[in-house]
C-alpha positions in Angstrom: 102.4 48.2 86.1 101.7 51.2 88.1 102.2 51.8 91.7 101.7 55.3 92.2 99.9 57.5 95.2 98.1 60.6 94.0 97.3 63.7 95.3 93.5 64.4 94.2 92.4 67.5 92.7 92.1 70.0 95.4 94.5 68.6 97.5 92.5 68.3 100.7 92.7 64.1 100.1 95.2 63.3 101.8 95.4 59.2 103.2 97.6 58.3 105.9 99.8 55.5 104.7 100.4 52.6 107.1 102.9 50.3 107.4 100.2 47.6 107.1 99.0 49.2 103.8 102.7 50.0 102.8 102.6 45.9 103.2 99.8 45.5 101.4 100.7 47.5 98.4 104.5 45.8 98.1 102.6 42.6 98.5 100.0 43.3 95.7 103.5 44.7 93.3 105.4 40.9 93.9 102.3 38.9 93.1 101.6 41.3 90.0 105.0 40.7 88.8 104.8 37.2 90.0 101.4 36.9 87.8 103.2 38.4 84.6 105.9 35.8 85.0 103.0 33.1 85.1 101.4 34.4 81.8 105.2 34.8 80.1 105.3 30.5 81.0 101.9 29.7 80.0 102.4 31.7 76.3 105.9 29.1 76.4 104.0 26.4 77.2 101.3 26.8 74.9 104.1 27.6 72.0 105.5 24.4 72.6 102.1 22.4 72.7 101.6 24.0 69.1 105.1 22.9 68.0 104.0 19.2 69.4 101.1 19.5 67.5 102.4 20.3 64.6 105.2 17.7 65.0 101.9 15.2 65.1 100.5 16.3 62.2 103.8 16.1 60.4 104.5 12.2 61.4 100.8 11.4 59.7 102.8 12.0 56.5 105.7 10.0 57.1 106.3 6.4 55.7 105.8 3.5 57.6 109.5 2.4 57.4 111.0 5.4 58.4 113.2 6.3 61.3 112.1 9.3 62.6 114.4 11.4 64.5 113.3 12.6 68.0 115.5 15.5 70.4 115.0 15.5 73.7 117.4 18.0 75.5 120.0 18.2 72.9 120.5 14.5 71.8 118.7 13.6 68.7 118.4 9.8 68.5 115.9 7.3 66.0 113.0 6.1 66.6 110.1 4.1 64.6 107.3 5.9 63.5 105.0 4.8 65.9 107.5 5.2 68.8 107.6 9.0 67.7 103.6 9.2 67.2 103.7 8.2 71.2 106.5 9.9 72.3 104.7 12.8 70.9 102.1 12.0 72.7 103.2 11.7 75.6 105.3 15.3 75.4 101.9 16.5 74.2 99.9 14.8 77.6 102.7 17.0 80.0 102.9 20.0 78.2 98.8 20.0 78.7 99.1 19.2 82.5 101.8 21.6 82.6 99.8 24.1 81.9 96.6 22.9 83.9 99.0 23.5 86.9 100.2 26.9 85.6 96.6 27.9 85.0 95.5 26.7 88.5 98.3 28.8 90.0 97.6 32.0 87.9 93.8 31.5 88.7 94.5 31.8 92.5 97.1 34.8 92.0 94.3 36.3 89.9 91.6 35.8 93.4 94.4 37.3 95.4 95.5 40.8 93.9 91.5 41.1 93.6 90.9 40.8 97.0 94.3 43.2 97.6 92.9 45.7 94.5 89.5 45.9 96.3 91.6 46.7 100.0 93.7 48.9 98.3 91.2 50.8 96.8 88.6 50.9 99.1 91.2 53.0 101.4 92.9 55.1 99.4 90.5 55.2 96.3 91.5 57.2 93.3 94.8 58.3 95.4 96.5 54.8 94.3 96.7 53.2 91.0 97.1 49.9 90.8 96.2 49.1 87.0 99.1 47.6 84.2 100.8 50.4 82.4 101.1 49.6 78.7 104.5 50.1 77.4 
């Protein structure tokens, strides 16, 4: 992500920077890095769904009889087939809310550093860059 001030072509552009807009631009650099951490958790998230869902898919192929072992944490322990079917479930119900509520908090990040980006930029213009770097 890029923060930088630029001195336009010509030089004769130069923008007073205020303490206030000194506060908005550190403000608009925590939520962006704040927003990537958000994304980072929701591709985890969603990983993990898949993994659930591909756990449910597997137990359609298992015997009846069988005890199925389930991990949660670091403790594997038995269960029927049926008690793993809804356990999955259930892990697959969170992990979906999980993300609802990681989506929902993104979402209002996202309406914040626009409302910051269009400040920003309506001040300072092409003197400020405010767009994601891609390293």
């Amino acid at each position: 992500m890029a923060l930088s001030m630029k001195k336009a072509p010509g030089g004769d552009d130069d923008v007073n920077v205020t303490f206030e807009d000194q506060q908005k631009i550190n403000k608009f650099a925590r939520k962006s890095n704040k927003m990537a951490e958000l994304q980072e958790e929701i591709n985890k998230k969603k990983k993990d769904l898949q993994n659930l869902e591909d756990a449910s898919e597997e137990l359609i192929l298992a015997d009846d009889d069988a005890l199925i072992p389930y991990q949660i944490g670091e403790v594997f322990f038995n269960q029927t087939l049926e008690d793993a079917q809804q356990s999955v479930e259930d892990a697959k119900q969170r992990m979906e809310e999980e993300i609802a509520a990681v989506d929902r908090q993104s979402d209002a990040l996202k309406d914040e550093l626009g409302e910051l980006k269009a400040q920003l930029y309506a001040k300072f213009g092409k003197n400020i860059n405010l767009e994601m770097d891609d390293d």
